[in-house]
N, C-alpha and C positions, 0 to 999 in steps of 0.2 A: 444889678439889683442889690442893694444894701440888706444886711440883718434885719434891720429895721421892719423894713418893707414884706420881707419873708415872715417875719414872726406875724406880723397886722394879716398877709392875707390866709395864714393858718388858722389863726383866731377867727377871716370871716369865713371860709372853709366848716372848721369847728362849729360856729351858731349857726349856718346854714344846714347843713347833717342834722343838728340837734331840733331844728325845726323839720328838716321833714319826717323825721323820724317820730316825734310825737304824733305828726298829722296820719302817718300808716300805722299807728299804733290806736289810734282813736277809730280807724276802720275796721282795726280785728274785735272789737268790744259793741255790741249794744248798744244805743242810750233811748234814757226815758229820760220825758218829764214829769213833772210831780202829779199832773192830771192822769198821766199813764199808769204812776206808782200805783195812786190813792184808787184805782179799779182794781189791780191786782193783789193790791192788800186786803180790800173786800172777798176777793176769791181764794184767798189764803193761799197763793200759788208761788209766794215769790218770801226772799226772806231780805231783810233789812242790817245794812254790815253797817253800820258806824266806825269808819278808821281814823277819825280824829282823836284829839289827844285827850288825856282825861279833863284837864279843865274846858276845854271846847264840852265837851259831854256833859258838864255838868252846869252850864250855862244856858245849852238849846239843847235837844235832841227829839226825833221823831219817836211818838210812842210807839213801844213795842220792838224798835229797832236792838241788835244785839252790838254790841260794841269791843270789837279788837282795833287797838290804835294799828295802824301800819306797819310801824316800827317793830311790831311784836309779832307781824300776820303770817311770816315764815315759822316762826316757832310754835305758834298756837292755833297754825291751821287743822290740825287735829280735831279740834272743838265742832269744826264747820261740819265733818264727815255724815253727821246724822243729817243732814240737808243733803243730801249728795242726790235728793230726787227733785230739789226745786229750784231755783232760780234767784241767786245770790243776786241784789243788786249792792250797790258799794256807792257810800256816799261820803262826803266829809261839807270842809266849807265852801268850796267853790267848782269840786268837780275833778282834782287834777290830783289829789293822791287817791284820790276813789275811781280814778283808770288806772291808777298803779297797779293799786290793789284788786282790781278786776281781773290786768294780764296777768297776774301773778298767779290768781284763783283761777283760771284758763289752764296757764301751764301746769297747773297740779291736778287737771281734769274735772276741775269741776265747771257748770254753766254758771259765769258773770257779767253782770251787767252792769251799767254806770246812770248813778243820777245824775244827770246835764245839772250844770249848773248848784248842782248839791243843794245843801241846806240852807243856803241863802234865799235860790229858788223857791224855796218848801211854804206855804199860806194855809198847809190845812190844819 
């Protein structure tokens, strides 16, 4: 077996792990959809994470939602601690740094959630 050949089946080794490991990571989190959301926002039970970036936020955003970009949600998860009785859900544009930010909010003990499909989803 040539270099070659070794390094190609590392590489497909590497994106295979890296897929199933998104797929068991997307089992440790919740998801809702937006029909889900828009009950729970009625019942005041659940709190709304905006982790997009500040121009994404300033272009769409769900009202009422609170907004730390990702990038910042280790240093600024202090902020979240007054919710620590309700039901983070985490959203962005399509869903996939809003499970980041969900496991992340998990391993710091708080309950997180993910909006399927994020704010592209979103029609209300």
């Amino acid at each position: 077996m040539s270099a070659s050949q070794i390094i190609i089946y590392i590489l497909i080794a590497l994106i295979v792990f890296s897929i199933i490991r998104k797929e068991l990571n997307k089992r440790k989190v919740k998801h809702y959809n937006a029909d889900e959301i828009n009950d729970k926002l009625k019942n005041r039970s659940i709190l709304l994470l905006d982790v997009r970036t500040e121009s994404e936020r300033k272009a769409r955003h769900i009202r009422g939602s609170l907004h730390i970009p990702l990038n910042q949600l280790s240093n600024r998860s202090g902020e979240l601690k007054k919710f620590k009785d309700k039901e983070i859900v985490c959203y962005c544009r399509s869903g996939n740094r809003s499970l980041t930010a969900a496991l992340l909010l998990q391993k710091n003990g708080f309950n997180a959630s993910n909006l399927r499909g994020g704010i592209s989803g979103w029609n209300h």
